[in-house]
C-alpha positions in Angstrom: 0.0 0.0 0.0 1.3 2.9 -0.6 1.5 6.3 0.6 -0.7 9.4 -0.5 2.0 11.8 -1.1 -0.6 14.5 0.0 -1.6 13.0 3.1 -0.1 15.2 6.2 1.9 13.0 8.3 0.6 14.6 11.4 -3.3 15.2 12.5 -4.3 18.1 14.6 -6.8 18.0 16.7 -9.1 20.8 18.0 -7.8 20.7 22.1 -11.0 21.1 24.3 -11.1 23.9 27.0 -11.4 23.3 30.6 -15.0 24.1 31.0 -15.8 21.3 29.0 -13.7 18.8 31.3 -15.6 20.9 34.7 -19.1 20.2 32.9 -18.2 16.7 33.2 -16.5 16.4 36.5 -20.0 18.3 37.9 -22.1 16.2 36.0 -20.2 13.2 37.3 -20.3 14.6 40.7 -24.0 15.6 40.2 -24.7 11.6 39.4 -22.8 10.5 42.3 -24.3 12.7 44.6 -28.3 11.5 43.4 -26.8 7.8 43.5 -25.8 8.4 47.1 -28.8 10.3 47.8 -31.1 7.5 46.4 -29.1 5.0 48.5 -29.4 6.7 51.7 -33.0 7.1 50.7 -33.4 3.5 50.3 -31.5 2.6 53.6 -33.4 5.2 55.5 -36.9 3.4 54.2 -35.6 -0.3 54.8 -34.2 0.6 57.8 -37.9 2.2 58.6 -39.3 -0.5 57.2 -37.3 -2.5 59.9 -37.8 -0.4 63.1 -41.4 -1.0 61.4 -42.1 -4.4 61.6 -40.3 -4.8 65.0 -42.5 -2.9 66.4 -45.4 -4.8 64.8 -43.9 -8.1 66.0 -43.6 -6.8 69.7 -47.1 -5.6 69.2 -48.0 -9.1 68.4 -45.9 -11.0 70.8 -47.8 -8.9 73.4 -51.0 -9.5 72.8 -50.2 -13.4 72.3 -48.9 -13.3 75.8 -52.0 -11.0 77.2 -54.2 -14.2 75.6 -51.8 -17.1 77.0 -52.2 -15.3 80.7 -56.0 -14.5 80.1 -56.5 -18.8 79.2 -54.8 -19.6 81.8 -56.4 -17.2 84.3 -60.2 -18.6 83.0 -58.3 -22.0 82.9 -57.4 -21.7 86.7 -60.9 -20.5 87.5 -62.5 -23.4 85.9 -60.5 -26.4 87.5 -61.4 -24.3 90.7 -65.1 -23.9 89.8 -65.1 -27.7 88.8 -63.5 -28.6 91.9 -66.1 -26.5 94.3 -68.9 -28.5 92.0 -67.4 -31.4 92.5 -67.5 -30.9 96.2 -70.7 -29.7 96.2 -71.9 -32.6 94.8 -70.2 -34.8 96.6 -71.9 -33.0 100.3 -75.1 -33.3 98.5 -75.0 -37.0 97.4 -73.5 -37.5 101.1 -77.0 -35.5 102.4 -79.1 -37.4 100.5 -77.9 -40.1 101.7 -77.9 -39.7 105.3 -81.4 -38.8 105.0 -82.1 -42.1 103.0 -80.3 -43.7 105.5 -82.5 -42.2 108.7 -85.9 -42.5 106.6 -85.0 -46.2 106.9 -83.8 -46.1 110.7 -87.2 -43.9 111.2 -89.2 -47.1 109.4 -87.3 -49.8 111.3 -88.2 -47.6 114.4 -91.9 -47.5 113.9 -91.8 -51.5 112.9 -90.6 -52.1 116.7 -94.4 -51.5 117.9 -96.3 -51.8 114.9 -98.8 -54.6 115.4 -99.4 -55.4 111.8 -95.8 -56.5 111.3 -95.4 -59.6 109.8 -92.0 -60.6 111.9 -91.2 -60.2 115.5 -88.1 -60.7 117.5 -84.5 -59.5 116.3 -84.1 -58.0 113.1 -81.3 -56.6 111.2 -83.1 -52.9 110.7 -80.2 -51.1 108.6 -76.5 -51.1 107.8 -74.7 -48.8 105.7 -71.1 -47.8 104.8 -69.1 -45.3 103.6 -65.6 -45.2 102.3 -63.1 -42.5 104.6 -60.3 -42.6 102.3 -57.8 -45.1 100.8 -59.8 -48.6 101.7 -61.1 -47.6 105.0 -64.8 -47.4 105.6 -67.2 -46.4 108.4 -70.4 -48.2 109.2 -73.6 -48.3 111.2 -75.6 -51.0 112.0 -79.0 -50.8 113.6 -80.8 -53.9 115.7 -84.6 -53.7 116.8 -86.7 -56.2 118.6 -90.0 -55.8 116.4 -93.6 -56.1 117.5 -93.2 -58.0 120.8 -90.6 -56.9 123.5 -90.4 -59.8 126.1 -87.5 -59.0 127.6 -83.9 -57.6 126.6 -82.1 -59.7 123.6 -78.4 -60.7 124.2 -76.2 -61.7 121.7 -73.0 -61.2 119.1 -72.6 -59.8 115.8 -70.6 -61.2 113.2 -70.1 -59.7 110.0 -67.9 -60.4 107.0 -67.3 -59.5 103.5 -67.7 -61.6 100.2 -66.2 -60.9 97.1 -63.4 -61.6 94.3 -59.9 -62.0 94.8 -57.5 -63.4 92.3 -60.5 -64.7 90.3 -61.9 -66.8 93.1 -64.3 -66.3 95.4 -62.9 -65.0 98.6 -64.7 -64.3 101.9 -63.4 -61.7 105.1 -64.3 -62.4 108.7 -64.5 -59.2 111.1 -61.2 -59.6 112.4 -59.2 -60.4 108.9 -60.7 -56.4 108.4 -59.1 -54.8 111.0 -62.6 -54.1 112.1 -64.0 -52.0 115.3 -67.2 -51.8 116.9 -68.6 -49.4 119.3 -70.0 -52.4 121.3 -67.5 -55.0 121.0 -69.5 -56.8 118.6 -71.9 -57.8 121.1 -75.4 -56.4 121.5 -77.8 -56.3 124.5 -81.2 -54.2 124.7 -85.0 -53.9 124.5 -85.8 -52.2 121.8 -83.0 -50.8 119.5 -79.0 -51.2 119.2 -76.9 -49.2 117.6 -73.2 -49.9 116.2 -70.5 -47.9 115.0 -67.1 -48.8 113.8 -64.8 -49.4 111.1 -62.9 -52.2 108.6 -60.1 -52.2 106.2 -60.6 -53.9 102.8 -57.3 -55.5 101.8 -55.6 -54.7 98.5 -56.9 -56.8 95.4 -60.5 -57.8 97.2 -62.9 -56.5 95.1 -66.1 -56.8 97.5 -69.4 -57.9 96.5 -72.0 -57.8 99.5 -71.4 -57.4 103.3 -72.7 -60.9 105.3 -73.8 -59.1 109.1 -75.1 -62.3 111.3 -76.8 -61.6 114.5 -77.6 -64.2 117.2 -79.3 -64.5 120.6 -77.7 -66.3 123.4 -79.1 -68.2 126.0 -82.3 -70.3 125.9 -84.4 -70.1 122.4 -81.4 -68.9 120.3 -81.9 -67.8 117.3 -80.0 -65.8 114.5 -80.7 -64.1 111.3 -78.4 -63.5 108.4 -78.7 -60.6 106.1 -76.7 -60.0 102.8 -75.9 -56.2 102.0 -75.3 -55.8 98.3 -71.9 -53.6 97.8 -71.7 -49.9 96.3 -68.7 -48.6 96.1 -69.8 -45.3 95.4 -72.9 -44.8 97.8 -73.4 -45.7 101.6 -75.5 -48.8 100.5 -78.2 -49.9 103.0 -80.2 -52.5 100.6 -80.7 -55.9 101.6 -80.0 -58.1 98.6 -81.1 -61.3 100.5 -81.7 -63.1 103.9 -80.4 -66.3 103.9 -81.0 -67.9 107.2 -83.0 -66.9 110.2 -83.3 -69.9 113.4 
């Protein structure tokens, strides 16, 4: 290739003045200054955005605690309102049946002169129980001499307790119980006997019916047996059966 001989071998160029090179630098600095401004901007709002949302969190954490201590609090006062319920119906089942219990001492009274009963001499009138924690009970047992009173009736008590135990039939005499009486197990009166006292089931004797046997001494003995059919829940003062009277 070769060279146009009227070609300069040297360009000149125009040189640009110095407010063109300022016009830049400030529109440089102008750009720099709006990036930093929209950055700060942006940092400001997120940061806002933040403080924001932190407060709406603590807001919420708050008012979730205000409802776990409000549940708990009408929690609490249920369990105590079920409890005082509870109790309540526990001294009103107990009520009702004391006053079960002395409507049928109050008939077993008026059968001791009542000429139209069918029975006379020693009867088994009543006998109830009732549990006093763990597998301790309390009972009461009532003797009358019905229609005709000849003379005082002497005697001893004997009472035991059939059920299960193991799967087989298992029976409990008075002393095998633990038990008291407020007489000694032994009665002796006219018209009406009364007996207090207590027994112990043993553990794994699931009771059926109490067995209470009372029998005169002397001449003309005689005894009666009456079966008591168990509830575990109620003083129980039924008489499921009378087996034997002599």
């Amino acid at each position: 290739m070769t060279k146009d001989p009227n070609q300069p071998d040297y360009i000149i160029r125009k040189r640009r003045s110095a407010k063109w090179y300022w016009g830049w630098a400030f529109v440089a600095l102008a750009v720099l200054v709006a990036a930093m401004a929209v950055g700060y901007w942006l940092n400001k709002r997120q940061h806002g955005l933040s403080i924001n949302a932190k407060e709406q969190l603590e807001q919420l954490k708050q008012q979730l605690d205000e409802a776990q201590a409000g549940l708990t609090h009408w929690q609490q006062q249920y369990q105590i309102e079920h409890q005082i319920t509870q109790q309540l119906k526990a001294e009103l089942d107990k009520l009702h049946r004391a006053k079960k219990n002395i409507e049928k001492e109050r008939e077993a009274l008026q059968r001791i002169f009542d000429p139209k009963g069918v029975e006379s001499g020693l009867q088994v009138a009543s006998f109830t129980w009732q549990n006093e924690g763990s597998r301790l009970y309390r009972y009461r047992l009532m003797l009358i001499q019905a229609k005709s009173q000849v003379g005082a009736l002497r005697g001893t008590i004997d009472i035991s307790i059939v059920g299960e135990e193991a799967g087989e039939r298992k029976s409990y005499n008075f002393e095998e119980l633990k038990g008291t009486d407020s007489l000694n197990s032994t009665f002796d009166f006219t018209y009406v006997s009364t007996h207090t006292g207590s027994f112990e089931l043993p553990e794994g004797f699931e009771p059926k019916f109490v067995r209470v046997v009372a029998a005169t001494s002397g001449r003309g003995a005689k005894s009666i047996l009456q079966d008591f059919s168990w509830k575990p829940t109620n003083m129980s003062d039924e008489v499921e059966e009378t087996n034997e009277k002599k």
